[in-house]
PDB file with SEQRES, HELIX, SHEET and CRYST1 records, atoms N, CA, C and O in Angstrom:
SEQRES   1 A   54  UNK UNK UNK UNK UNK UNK UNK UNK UNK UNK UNK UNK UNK          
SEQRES   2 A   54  UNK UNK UNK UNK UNK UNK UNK UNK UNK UNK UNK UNK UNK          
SEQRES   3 A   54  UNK UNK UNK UNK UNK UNK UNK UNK UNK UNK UNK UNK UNK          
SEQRES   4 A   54  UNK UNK UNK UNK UNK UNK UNK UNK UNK UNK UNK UNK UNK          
SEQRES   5 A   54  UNK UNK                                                      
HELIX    1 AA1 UNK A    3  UNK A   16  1                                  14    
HELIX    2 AA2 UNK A   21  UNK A   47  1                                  27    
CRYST1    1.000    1.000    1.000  90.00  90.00  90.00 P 1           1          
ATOM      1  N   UNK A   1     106.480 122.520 115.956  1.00  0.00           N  
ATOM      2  CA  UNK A   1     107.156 121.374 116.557  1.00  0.00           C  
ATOM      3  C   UNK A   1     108.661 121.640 116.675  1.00  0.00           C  
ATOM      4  O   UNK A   1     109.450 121.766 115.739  1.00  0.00           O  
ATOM      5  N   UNK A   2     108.958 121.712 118.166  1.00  0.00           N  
ATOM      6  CA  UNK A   2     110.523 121.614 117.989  1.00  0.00           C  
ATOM      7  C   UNK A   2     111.045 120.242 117.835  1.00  0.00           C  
ATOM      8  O   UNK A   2     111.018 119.543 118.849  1.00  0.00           O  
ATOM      9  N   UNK A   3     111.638 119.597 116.462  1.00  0.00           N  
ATOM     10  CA  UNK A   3     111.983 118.447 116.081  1.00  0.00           C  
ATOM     11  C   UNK A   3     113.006 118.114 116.687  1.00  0.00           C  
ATOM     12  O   UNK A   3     113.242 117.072 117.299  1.00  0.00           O  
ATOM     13  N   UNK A   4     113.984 119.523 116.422  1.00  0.00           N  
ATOM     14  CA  UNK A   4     115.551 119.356 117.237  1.00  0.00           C  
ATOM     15  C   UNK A   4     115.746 119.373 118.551  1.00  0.00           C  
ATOM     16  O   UNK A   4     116.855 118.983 118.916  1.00  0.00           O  
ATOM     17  N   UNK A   5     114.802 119.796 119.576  1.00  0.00           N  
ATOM     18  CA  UNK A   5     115.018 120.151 120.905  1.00  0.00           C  
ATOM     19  C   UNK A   5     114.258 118.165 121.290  1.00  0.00           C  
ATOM     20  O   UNK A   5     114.835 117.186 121.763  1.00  0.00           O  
ATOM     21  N   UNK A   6     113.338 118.282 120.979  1.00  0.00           N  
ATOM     22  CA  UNK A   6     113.266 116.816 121.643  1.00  0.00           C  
ATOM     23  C   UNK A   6     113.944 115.571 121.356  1.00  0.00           C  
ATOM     24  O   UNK A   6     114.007 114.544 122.032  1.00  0.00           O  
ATOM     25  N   UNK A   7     114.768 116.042 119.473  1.00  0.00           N  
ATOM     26  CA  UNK A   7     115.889 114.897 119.860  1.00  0.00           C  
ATOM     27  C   UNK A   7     116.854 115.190 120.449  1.00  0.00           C  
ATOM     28  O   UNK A   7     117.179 114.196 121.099  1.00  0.00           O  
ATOM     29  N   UNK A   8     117.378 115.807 120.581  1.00  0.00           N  
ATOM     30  CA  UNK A   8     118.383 115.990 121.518  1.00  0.00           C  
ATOM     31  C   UNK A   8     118.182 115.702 123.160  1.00  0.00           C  
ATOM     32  O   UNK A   8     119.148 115.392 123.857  1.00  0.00           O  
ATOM     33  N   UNK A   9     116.826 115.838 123.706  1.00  0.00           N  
ATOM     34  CA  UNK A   9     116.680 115.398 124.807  1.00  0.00           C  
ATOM     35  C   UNK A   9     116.605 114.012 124.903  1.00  0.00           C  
ATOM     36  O   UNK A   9     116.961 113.342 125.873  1.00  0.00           O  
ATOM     37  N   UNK A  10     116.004 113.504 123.594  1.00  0.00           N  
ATOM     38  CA  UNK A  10     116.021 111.963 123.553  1.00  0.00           C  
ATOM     39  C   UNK A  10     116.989 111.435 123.347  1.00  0.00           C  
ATOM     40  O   UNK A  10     116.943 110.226 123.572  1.00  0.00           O  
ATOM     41  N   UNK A  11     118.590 112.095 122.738  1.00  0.00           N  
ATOM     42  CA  UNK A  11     119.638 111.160 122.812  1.00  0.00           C  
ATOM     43  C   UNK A  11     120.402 111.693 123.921  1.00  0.00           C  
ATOM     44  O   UNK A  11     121.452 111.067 124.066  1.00  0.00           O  
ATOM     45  N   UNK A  12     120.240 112.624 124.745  1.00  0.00           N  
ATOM     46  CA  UNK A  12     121.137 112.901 126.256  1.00  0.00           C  
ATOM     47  C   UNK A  12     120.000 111.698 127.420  1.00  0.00           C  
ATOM     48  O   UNK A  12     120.456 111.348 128.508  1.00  0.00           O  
ATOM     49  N   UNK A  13     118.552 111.212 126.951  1.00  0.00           N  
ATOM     50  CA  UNK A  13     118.395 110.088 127.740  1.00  0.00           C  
ATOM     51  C   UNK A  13     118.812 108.735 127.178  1.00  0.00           C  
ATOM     52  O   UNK A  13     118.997 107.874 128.038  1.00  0.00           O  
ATOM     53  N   UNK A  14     119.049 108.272 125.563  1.00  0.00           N  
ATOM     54  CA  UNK A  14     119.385 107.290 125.708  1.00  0.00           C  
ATOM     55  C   UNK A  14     121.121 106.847 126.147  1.00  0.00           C  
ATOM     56  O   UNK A  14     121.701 105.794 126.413  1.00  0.00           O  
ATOM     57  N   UNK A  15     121.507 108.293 126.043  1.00  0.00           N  
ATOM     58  CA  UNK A  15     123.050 108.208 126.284  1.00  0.00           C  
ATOM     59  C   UNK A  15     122.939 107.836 127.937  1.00  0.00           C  
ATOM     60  O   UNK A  15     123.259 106.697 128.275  1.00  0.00           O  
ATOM     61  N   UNK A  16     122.475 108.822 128.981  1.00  0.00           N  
ATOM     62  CA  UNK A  16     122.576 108.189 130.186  1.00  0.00           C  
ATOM     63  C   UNK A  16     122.330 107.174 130.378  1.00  0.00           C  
ATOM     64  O   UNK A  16     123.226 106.677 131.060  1.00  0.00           O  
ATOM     65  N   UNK A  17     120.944 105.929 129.986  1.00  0.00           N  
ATOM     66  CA  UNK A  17     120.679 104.637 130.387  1.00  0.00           C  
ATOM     67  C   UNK A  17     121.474 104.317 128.946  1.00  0.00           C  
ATOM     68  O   UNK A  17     120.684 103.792 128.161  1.00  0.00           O  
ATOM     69  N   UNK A  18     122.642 104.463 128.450  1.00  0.00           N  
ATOM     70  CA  UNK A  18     123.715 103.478 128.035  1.00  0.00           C  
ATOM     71  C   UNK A  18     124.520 103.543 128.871  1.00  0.00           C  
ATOM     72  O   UNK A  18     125.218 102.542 129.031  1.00  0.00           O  
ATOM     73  N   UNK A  19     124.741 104.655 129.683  1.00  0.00           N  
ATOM     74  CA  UNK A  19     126.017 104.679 130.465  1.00  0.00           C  
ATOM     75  C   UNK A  19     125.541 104.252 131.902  1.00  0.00           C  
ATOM     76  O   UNK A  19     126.341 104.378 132.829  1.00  0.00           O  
ATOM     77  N   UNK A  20     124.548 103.860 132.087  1.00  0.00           N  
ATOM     78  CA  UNK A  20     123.660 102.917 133.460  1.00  0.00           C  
ATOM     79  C   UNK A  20     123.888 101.849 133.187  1.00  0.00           C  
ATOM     80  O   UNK A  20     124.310 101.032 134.006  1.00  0.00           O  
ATOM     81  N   UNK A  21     123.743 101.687 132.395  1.00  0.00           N  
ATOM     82  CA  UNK A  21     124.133  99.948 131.372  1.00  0.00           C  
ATOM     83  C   UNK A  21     125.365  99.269 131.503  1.00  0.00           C  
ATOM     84  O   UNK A  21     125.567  98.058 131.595  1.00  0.00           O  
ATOM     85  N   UNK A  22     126.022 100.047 131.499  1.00  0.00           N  
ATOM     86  CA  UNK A  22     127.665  99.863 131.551  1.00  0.00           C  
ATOM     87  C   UNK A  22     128.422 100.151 132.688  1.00  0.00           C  
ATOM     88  O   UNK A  22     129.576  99.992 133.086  1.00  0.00           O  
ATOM     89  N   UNK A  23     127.044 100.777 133.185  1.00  0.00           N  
ATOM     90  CA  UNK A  23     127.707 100.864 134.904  1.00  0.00           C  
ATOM     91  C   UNK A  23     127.753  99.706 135.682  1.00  0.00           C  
ATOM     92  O   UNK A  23     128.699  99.158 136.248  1.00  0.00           O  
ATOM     93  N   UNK A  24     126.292  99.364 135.596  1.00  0.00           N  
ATOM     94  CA  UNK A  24     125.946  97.923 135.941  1.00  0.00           C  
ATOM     95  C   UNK A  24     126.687  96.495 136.214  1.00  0.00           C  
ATOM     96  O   UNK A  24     126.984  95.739 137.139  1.00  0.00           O  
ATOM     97  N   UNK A  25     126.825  96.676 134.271  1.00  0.00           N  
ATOM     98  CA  UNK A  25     127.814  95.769 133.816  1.00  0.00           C  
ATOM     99  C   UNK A  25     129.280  95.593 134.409  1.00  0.00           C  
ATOM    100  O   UNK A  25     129.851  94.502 134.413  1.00  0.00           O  
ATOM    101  N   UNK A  26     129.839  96.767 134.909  1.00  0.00           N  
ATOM    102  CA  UNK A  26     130.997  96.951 135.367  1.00  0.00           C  
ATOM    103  C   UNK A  26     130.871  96.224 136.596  1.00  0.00           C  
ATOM    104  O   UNK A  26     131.535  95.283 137.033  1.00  0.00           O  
ATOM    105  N   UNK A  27     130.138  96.686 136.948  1.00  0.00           N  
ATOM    106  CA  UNK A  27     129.498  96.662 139.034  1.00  0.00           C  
ATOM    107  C   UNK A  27     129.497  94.934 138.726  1.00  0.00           C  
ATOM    108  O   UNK A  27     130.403  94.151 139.012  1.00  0.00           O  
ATOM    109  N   UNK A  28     128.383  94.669 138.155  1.00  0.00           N  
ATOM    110  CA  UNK A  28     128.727  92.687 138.528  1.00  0.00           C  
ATOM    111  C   UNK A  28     129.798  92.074 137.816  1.00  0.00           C  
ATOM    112  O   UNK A  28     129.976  90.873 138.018  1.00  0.00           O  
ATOM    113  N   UNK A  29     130.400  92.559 137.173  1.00  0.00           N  
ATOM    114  CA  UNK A  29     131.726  91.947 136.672  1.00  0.00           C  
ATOM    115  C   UNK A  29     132.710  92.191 137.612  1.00  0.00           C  
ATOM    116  O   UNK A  29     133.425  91.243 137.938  1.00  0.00           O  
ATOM    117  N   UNK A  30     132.835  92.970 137.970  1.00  0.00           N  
ATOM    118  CA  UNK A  30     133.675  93.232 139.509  1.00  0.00           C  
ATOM    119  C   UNK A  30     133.102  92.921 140.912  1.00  0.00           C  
ATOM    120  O   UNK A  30     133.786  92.874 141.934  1.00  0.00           O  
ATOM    121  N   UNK A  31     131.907  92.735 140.851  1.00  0.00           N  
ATOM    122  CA  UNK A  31     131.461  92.268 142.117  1.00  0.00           C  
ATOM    123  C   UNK A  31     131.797  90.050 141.735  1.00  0.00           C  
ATOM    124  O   UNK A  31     132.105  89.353 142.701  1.00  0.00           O  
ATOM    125  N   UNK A  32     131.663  89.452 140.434  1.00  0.00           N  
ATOM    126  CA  UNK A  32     132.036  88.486 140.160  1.00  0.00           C  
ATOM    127  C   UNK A  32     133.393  88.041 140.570  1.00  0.00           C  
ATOM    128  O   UNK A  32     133.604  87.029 141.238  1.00  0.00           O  
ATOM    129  N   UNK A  33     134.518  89.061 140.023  1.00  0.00           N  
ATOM    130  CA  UNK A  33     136.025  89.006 140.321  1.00  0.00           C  
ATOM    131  C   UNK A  33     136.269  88.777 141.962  1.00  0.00           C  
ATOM    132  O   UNK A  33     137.046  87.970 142.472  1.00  0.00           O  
ATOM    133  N   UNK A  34     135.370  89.732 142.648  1.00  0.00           N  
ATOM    134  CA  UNK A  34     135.907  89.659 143.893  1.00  0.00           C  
ATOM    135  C   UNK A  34     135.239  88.329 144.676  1.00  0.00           C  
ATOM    136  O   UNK A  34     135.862  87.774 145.581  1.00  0.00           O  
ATOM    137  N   UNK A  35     133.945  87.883 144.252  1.00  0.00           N  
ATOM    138  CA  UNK A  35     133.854  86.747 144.420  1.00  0.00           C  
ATOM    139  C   UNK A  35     134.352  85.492 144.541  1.00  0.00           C  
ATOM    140  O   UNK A  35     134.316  84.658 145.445  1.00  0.00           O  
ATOM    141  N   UNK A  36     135.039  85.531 142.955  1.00  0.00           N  
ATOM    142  CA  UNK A  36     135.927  84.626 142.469  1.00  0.00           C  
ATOM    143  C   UNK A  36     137.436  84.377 143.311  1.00  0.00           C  
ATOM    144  O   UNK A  36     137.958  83.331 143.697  1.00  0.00           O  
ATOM    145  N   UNK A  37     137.861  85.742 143.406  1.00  0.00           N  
ATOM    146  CA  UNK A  37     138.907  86.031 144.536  1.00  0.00           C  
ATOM    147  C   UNK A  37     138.924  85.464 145.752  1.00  0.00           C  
ATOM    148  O   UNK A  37     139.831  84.851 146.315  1.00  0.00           O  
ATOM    149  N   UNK A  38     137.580  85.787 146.190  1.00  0.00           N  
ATOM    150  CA  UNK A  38     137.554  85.674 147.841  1.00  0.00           C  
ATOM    151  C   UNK A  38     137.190  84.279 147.743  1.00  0.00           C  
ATOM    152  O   UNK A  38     137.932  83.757 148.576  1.00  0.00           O  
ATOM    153  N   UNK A  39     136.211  82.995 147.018  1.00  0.00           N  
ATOM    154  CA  UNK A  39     136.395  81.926 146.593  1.00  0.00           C  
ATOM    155  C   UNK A  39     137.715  80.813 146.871  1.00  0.00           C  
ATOM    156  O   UNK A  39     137.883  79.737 147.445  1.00  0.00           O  
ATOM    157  N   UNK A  40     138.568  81.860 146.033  1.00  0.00           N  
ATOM    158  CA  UNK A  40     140.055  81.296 145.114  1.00  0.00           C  
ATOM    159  C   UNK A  40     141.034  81.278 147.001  1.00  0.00           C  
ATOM    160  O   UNK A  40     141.801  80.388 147.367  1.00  0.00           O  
ATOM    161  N   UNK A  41     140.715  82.283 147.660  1.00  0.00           N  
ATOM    162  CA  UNK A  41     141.603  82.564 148.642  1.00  0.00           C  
ATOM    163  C   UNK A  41     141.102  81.811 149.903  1.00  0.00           C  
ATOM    164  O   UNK A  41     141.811  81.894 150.906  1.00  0.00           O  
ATOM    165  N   UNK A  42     139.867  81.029 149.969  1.00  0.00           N  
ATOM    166  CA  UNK A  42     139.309  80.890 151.191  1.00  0.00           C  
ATOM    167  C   UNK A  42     138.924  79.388 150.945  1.00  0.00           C  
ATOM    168  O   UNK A  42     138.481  78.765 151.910  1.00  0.00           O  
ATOM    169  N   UNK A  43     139.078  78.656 149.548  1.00  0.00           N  
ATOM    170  CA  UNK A  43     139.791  77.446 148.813  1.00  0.00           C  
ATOM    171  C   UNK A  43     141.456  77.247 149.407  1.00  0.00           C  
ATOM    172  O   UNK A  43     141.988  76.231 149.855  1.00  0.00           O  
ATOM    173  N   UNK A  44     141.913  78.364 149.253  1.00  0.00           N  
ATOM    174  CA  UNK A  44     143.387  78.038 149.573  1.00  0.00           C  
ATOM    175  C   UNK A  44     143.833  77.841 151.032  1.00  0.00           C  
ATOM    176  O   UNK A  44     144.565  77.024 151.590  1.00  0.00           O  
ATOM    177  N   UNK A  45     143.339  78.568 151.309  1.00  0.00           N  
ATOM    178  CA  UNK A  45     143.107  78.570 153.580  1.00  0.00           C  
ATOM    179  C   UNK A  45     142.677  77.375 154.246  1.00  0.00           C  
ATOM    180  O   UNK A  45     143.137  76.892 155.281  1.00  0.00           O  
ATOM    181  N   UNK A  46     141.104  76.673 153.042  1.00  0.00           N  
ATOM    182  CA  UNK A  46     140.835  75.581 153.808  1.00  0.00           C  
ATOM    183  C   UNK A  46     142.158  74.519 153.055  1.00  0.00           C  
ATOM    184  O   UNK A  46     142.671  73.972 154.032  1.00  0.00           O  
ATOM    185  N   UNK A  47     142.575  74.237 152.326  1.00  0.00           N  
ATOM    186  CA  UNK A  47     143.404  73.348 151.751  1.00  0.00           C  
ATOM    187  C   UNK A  47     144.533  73.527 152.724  1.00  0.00           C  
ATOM    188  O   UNK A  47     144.998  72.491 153.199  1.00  0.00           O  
ATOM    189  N   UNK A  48     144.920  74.383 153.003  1.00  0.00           N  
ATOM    190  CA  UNK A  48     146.580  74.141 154.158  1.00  0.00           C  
ATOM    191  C   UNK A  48     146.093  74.781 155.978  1.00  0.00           C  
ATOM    192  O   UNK A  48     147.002  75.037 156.768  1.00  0.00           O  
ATOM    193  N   UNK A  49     144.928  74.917 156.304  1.00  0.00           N  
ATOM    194  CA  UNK A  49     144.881  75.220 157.580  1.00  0.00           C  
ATOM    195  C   UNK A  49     144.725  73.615 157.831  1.00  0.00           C  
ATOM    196  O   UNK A  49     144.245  72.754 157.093  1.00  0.00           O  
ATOM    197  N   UNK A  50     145.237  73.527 158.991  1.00  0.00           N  
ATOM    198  CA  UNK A  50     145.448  72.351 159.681  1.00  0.00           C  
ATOM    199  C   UNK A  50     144.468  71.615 160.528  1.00  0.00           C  
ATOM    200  O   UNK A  50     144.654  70.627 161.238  1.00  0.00           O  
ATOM    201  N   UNK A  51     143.231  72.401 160.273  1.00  0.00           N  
ATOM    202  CA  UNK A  51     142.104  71.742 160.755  1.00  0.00           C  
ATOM    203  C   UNK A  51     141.467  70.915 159.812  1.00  0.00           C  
ATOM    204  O   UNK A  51     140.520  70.227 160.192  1.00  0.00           O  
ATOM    205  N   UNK A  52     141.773  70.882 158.847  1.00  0.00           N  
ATOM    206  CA  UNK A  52     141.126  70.187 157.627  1.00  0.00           C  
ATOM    207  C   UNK A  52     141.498  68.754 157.517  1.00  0.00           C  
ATOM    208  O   UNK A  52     140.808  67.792 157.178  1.00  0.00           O  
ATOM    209  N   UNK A  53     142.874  68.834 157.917  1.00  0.00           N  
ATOM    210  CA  UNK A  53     143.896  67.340 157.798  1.00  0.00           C  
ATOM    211  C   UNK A  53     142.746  66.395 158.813  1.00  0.00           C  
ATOM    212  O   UNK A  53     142.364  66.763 159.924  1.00  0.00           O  
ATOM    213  N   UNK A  54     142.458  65.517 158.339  1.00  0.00           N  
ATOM    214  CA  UNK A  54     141.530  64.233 159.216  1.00  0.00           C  
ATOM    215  C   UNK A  54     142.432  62.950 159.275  1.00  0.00           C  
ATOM    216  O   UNK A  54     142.019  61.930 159.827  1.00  0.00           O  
TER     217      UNK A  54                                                      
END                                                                             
């Protein structure tokens, strides 16, 4: 039995799906921000474009 060769393959896979994990995580936390952004900015456009005034 190689004991050492298959852990080592088993922690270079749990290391990649940690670092998928955190990719992810990154990706909708920044896909949230820009949301929030484009939200925050298109809130502000309808509040002073002059079509809004009734």
């Amino acid at each position: 039995l190689l004991y050492s060769g298959s852990c080592s393959v088993n922690f270079s896979f749990s290391t990649i799906f940690n670092f998928l994990a955190i990719l992810q995580v990154l990706h909708f936390l920044a896909t949230f921000q820009f949301l929030n952004c484009a939200f925050l900015i298109f809130h502000h456009f309808q509040c002073f474009s002059p079509y809004s005034r009734s």
